[in-house]
LUMMARTI-338823 format. One line per 2 residues: number of its first residue (from 0); for each residue x, y, z of C-alpha. Coordinates in nm, 2 decimals, padded with zeros to 4 digits. Example, Ala and Ser with C-alpha at 12.3 -4.5 7.8 and 13.67 -1.06 7.14 Angstrom:
// residues 2
0> 01.23,-00.45,00.78 ~ 01.37,-00.11,00.71
END
This chain:
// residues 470
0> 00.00,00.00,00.00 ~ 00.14,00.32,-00.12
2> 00.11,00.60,00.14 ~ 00.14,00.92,00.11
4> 00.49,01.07,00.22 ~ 00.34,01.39,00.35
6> 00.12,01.15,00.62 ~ 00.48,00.94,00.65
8> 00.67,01.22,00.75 ~ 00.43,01.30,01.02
10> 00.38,00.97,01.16 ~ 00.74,00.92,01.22
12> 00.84,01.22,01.35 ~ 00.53,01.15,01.61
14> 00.59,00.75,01.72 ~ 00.99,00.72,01.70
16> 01.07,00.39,01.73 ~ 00.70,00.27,01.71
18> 00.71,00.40,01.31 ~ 00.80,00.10,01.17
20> 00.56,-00.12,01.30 ~ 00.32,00.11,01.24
22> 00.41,00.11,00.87 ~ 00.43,-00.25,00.87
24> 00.09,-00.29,00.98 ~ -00.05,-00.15,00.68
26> 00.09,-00.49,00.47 ~ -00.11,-00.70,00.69
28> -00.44,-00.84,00.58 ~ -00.78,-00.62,00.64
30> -00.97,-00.75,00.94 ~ -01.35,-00.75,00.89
32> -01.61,-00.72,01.20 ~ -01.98,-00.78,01.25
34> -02.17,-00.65,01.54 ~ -02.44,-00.85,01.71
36> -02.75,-00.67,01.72 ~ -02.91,-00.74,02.08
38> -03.23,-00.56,02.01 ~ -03.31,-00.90,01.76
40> -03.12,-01.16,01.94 ~ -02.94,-01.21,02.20
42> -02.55,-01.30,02.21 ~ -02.54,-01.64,02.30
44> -02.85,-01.74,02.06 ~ -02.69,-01.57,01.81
46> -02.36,-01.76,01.86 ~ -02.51,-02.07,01.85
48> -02.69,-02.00,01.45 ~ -02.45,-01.83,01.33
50> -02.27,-01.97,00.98 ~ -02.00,-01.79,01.02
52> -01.65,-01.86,01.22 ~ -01.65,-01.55,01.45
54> -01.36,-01.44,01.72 ~ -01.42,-01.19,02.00
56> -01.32,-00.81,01.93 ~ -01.20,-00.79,02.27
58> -01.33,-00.42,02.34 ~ -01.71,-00.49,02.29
60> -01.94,-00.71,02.44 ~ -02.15,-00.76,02.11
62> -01.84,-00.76,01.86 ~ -01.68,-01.03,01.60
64> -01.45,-01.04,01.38 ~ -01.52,-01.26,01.08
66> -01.29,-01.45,00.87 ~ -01.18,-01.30,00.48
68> -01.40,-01.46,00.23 ~ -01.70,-01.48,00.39
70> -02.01,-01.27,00.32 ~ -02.23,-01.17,00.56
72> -02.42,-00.90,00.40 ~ -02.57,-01.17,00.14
74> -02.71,-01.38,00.43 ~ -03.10,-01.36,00.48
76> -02.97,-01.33,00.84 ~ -02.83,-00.96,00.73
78> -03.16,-00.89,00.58 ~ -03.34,-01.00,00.89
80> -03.10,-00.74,01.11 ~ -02.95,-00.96,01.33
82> -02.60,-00.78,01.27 ~ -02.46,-00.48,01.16
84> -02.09,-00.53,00.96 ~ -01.85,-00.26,01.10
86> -01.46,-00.24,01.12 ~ -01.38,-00.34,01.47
88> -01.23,-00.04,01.59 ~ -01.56,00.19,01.49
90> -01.72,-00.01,01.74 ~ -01.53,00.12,02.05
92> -01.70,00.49,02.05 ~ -02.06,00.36,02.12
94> -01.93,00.11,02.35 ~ -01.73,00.39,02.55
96> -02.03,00.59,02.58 ~ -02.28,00.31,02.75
98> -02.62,00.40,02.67 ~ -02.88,00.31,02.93
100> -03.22,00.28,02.95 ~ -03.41,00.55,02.95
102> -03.21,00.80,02.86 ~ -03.22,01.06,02.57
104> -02.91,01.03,02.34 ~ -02.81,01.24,02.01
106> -02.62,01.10,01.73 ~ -02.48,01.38,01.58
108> -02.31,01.29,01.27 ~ -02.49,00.95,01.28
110> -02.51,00.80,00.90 ~ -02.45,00.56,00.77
112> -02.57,00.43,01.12 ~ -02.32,00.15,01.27
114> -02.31,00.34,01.62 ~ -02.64,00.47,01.59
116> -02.79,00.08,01.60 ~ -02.54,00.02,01.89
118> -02.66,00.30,02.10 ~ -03.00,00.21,02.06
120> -02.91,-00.14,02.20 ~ -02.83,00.00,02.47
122> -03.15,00.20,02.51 ~ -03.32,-00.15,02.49
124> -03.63,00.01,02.30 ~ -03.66,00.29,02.61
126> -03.59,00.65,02.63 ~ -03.53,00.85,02.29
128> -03.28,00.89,02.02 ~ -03.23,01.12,01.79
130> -02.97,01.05,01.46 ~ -02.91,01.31,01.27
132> -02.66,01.34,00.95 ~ -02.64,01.68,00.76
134> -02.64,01.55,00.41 ~ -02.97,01.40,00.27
136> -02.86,01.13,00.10 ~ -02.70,00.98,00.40
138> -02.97,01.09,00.62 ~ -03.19,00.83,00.38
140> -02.94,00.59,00.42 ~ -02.92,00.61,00.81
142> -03.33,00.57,00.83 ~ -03.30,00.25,00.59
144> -03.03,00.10,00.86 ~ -03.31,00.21,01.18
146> -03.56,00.02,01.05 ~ -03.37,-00.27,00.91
148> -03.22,-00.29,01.30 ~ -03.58,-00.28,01.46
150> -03.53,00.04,01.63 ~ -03.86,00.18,01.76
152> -03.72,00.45,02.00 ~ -03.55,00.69,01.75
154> -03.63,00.97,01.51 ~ -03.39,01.11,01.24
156> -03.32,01.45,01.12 ~ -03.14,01.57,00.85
158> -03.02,01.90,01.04 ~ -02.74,02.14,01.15
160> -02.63,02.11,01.46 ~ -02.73,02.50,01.56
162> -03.03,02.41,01.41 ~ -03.05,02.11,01.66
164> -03.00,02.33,01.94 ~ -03.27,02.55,01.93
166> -03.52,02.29,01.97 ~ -03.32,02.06,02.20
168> -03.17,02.30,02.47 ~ -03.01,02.14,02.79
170> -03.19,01.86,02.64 ~ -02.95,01.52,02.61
172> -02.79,01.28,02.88 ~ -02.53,01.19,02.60
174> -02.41,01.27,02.31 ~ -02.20,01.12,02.00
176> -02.00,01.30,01.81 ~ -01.84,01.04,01.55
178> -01.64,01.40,01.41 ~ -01.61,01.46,01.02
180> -01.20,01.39,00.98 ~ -00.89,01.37,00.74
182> -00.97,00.97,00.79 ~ -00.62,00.83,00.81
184> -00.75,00.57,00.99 ~ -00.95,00.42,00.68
186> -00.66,00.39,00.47 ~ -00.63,00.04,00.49
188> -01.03,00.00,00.47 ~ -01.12,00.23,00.21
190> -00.81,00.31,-00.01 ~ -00.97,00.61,-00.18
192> -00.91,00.81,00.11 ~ -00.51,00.80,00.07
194> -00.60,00.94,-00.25 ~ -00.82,01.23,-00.11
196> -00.59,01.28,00.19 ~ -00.48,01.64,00.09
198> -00.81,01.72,00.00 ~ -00.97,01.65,00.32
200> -00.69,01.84,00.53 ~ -00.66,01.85,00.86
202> -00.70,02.21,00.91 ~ -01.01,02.20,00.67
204> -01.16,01.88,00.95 ~ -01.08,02.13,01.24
206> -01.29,02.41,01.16 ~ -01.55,02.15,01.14
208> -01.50,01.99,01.42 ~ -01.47,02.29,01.62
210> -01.79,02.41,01.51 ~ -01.97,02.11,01.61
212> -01.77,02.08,01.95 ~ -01.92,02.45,02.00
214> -02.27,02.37,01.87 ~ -02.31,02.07,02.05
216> -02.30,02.21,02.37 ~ -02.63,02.38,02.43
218> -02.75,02.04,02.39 ~ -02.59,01.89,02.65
220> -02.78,01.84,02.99 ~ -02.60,01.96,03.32
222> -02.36,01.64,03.47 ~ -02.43,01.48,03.07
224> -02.16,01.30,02.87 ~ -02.02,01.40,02.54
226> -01.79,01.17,02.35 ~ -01.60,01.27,02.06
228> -01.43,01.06,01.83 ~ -01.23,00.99,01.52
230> -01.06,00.77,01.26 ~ -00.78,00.97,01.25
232> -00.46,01.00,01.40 ~ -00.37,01.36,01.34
234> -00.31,01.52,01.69 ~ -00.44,01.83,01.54
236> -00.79,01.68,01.53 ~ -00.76,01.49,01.84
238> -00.58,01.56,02.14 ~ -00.54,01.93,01.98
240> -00.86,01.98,01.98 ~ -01.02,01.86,02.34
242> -00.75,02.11,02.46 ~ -00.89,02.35,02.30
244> -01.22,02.31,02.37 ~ -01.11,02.25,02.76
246> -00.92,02.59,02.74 ~ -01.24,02.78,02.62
248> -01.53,02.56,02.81 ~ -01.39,02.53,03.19
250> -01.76,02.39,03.24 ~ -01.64,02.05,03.09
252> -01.40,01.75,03.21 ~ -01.26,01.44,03.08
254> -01.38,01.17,03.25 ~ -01.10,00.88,03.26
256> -01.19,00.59,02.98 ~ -00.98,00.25,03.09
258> -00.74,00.11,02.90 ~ -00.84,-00.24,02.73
260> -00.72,-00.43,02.49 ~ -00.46,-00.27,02.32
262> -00.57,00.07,02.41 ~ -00.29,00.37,02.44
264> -00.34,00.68,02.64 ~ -00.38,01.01,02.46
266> -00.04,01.21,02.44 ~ -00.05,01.57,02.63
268> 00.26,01.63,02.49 ~ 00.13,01.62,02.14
270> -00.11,01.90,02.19 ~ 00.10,02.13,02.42
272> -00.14,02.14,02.71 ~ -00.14,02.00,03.07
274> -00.49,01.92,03.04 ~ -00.48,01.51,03.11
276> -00.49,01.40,02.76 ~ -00.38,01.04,02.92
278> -00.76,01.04,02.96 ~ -00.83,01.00,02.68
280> -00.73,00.69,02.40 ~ -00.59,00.58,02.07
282> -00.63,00.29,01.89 ~ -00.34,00.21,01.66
284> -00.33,-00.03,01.39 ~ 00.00,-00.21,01.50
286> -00.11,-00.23,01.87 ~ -00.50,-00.40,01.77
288> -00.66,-00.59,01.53 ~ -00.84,-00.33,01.37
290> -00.77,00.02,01.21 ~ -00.79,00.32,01.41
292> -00.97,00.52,01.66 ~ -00.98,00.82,01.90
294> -01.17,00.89,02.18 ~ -01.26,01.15,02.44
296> -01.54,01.10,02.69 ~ -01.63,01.44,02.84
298> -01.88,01.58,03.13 ~ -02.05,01.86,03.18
300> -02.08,02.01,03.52 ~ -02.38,02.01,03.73
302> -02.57,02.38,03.74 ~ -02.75,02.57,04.00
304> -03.10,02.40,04.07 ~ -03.25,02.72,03.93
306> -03.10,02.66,03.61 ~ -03.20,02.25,03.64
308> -03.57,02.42,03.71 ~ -03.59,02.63,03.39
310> -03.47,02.33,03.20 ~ -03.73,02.14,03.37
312> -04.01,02.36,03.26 ~ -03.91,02.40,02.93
314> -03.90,02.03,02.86 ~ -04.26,02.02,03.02
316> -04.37,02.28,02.73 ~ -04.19,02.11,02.49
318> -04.41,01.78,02.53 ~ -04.67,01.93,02.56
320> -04.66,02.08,02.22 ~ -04.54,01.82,02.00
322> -04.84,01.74,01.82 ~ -04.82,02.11,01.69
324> -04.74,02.00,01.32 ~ -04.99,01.63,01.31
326> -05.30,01.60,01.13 ~ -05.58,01.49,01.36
328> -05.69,01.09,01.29 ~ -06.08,01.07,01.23
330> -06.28,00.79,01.38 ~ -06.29,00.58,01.06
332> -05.87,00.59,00.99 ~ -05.84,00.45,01.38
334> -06.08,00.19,01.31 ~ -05.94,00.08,01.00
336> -05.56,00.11,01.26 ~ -05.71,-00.07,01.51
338> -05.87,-00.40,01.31 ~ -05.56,-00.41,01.11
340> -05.39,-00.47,01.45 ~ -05.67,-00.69,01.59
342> -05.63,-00.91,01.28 ~ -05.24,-00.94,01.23
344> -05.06,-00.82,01.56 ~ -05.10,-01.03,01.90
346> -05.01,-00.78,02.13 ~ -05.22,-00.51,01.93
348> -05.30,-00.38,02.31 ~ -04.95,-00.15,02.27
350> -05.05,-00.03,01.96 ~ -05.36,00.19,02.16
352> -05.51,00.44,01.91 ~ -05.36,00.76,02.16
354> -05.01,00.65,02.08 ~ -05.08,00.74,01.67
356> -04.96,01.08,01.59 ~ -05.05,01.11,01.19
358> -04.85,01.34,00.94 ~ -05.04,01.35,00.62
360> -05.10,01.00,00.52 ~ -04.85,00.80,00.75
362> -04.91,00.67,01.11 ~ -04.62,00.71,01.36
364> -04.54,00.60,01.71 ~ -04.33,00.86,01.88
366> -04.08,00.83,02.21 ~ -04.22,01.00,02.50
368> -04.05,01.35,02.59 ~ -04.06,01.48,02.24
370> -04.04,01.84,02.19 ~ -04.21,02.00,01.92
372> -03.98,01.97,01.64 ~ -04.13,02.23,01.37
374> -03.90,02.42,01.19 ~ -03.66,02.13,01.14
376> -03.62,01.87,00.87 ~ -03.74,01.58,01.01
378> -03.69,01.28,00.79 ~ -03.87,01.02,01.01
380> -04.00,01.17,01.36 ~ -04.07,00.82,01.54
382> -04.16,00.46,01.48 ~ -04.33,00.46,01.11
384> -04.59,00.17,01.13 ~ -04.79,00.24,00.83
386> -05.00,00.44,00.56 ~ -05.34,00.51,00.55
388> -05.47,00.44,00.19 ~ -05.81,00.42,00.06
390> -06.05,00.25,00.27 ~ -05.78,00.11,00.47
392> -05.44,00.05,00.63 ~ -05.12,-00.08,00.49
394> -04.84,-00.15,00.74 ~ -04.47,-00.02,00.70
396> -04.16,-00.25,00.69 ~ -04.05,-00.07,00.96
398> -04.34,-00.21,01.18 ~ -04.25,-00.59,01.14
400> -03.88,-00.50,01.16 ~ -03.96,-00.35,01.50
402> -04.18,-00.69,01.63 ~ -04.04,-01.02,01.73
404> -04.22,-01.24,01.49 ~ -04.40,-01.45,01.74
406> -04.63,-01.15,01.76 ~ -04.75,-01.15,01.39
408> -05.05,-01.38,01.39 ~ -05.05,-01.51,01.05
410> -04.66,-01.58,00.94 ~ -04.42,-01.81,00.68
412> -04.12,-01.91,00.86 ~ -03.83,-02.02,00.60
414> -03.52,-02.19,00.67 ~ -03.22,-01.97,00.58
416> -03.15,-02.23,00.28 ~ -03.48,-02.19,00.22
418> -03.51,-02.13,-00.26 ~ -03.83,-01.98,-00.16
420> -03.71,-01.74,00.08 ~ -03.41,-01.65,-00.19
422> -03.76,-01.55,-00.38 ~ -03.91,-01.38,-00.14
424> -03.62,-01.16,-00.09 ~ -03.57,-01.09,-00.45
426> -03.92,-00.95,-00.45 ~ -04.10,-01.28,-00.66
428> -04.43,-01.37,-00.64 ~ -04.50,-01.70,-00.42
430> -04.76,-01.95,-00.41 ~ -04.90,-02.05,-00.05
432> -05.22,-02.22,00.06 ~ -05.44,-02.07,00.33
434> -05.64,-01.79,00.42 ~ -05.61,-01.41,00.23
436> -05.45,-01.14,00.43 ~ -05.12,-00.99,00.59
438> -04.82,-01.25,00.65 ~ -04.52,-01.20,00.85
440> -04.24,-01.34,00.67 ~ -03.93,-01.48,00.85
442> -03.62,-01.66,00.85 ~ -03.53,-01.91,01.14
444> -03.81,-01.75,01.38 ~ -03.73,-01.39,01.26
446> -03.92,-01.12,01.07 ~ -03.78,-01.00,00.70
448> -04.09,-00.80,00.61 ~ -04.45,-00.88,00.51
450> -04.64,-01.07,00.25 ~ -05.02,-01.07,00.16
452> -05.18,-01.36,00.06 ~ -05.48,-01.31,-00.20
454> -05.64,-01.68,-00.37 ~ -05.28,-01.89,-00.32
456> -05.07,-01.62,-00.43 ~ -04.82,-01.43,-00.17
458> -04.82,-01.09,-00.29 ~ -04.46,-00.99,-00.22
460> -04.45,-00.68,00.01 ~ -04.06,-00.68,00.05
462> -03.92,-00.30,-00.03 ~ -03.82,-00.28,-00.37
464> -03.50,-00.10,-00.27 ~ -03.39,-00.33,-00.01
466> -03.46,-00.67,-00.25 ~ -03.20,-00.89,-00.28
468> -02.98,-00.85,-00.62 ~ -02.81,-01.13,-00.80
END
């Protein structure tokens, strides 16, 4: 792999005697991971199913690296959810951070979405989180991975983060901030970026990342955590510039994250400060088995309770005008919701006609402490569970994606070497015996997406854009 000799420079002048292992690691083979995605199955069940040979990635619980040669993303388990494929070390940031129930958690610069679905994992379907990318198209892309993973508990914005703040003040527990970077740390992953290296200079990535540091802040409850990270290993856009956001923001601290697995400590000496850059950590592609990462976990300091009052009021006001911008449901669209339910879902008691909020033609599910988010783009605001066309209901994908498929009362379960479920996921018409109406379609006891059945045939429901090609 040809590197650039700008980059080479650097990186030797920085690690010393460390350089050429560093160098060397680049001739090594590319490591591939897959992350388990607890909010479909658990660890140990997934272990057990799983066709591929898979190896701990020592710094996540839910983590795996895969062997070269295989191919998970054409499994009808991929299209089922079960995991997300990641490089190993892009899996540390979401795992540093430790969502918990309960709490309300921004992705800031969230697409395509791999520690977006790890955070809500860690929500465990409770609390809120909001994903937000700036550019459409990957905003589109990030929705498409949310409901592919089942996540109920999110909504996604395609926003600034100033934007963001106006509506969200003092608002989050955590946040992510996955920062926009020069990307040396993909090199070996995606080896367009040696290519685009000067373009995406580091001083161009620092007035980014700056500005969302800056931004990002209003957002941030009193005592919340902020974690910013990397793939790069620039000091510039890493320990450079937490000390320079602790040197302006004497309201923030870095909060100590422990060294596993072939971790290293963050270098004060790199960034000129005394702040305790130690702190924070690097992950270098000669010390793991994966590419490279850098993280800071910050906290912001607790406020006066007058402060904690006002913020307390204003999130009060801000539920209580989220439905601002919905359409109000009529009598005959609920009933057509509500026997739709009756007839497919089992537990169609949690799907109670007070819990639809309707924005023109689609039916939505939204977390609880929502604040009225008019004025921003909002490219999904909550759960999307269907459409209201004429005369009746039509469910989403994203509904069966976010239900275990026990709950669908009418379903087709297929084996995963299933030719019929190869169909089905190509978007082919299918022949099946038994009564009309919706079908929950599944491989190994979980749900891909719907099907209706109308005189034998299976009508095939599966998105057009997600079918299987080839």
């Amino acid at each position: 792999m040809l590197l650039p000799q700008d980059f080479l420079d650097k990186m030797k002048q920085l690690l010393g005697n460390e350089f050429q292992s560093f160098v060397s690691s680049y001739q090594n083979p590319r490591l591939y991971g897959l992350r388990i995605n607890t909010l479909k199955v658990s660890v140990e069940t997934f272990l057990k199913i799983s066709p591929f040979k898979l190896h701990p990635v020592p710094w996540t619980r839910d983590g795996f690296y895969y062997e070269e040669g295989e191919r998970p993303g054409k499994h009808p388990f991929y299209h089922a959810g079960l995991y997300y494929i990641q490089e190993p070390s892009a899996m540390a940031p979401a795992e540093i951070l430790d969502a918990q129930p309960g709490e309300k958690i921004l992705d800031l610069c969230a697409a395509p979405g791999g520690k977006t679905i790890q955070l809500a994992a860690g929500l465990k379907g409770k609390g809120l989180l909001v994903a937000n990318d700036n550019h459409p198209d990957r905003a589109k892309a990030l929705l498409k991975n949310i409901e592919l993973y089942g996540v109920t508990n999110a909504i996604v914005t395609n926003e600034t983060p100033d934007r963001l703040a106006k509506v969200f003040p003092s608002y989050f527990d955590k946040i992510l901030i996955d920062a926009p970077c020069s990307g040396e740390g993909m090199f070996r992953k995606e080896p367009d970026m040696i290519k685009s290296w000067d373009v995406h200079s580091v001083e161009a990535c620092m007035v980014k990342q700056k500005s969302i540091l800056e931004q990002a802040i209003p957002m941030l409850r009193p005592g919340g955590k902020l974690l910013y990270s990397t793939c790069t290993f620039s000091p510039e856009e890493n320990e450079g510039m937490i000390a320079q956001f602790l040197e302006k923001h004497d309201e923030f601290r870095l909060i100590d994250i422990s060294l596993r697995d072939g971790f290293s400590p963050g270098r004060k000496d790199w960034a000129n400060t005394d702040f305790p850059m130690e702190k924070t950590v690097r992950l270098w592609p000669h010390q793991i088995k994966g590419e490279g990462h850098y993280m800071a976990l910050l906290e912001k300091s607790e406020e006066s309770l007058i402060v904690q009052e006002k913020i307390r009021e204003r999130e009060i006001s801000g539920s209580q005008l989220k439905n601002r911008n919905q359409d109000v449901l009529t009598k005959q669209e609920k009933e057509w919701i509500d026997q739709f339910m009756k007839q497919t879902i089992i537990g169609s008691r949690l799907f109670d006609a007070d819990r639809f909020v309707k924005f023109k033609d689609h039916i939505l599910i939204q977390p609880d402490q929502l604040p009225d988010l008019k004025g921003l783009r909002v490219v999904r605001g909550g759960w999307h569970i269907g459409t209201l066309k004429k005369n009746r209901f039509e469910p989403s994908h994203g509904l069966i994606m976010g239900l275990p498929l026990h709950d669908i009362r009418k379903t087709i379960n297929f084996s995963s070497d299933d030719s019929d479920l190869t169909r089905y996921l190509k978007g082919e018409t299918l022949f099946v015996e038994g009564e009309n109406g919706w079908i929950g379609i599944g491989v190994e006891g979980f749900p891909l997406g719907w099907g209706k059945r109308v005189s034998g045939q299976l009508k095939n429901e599966y998105p057009p854009g997600w079918r299987w090609v080839g």
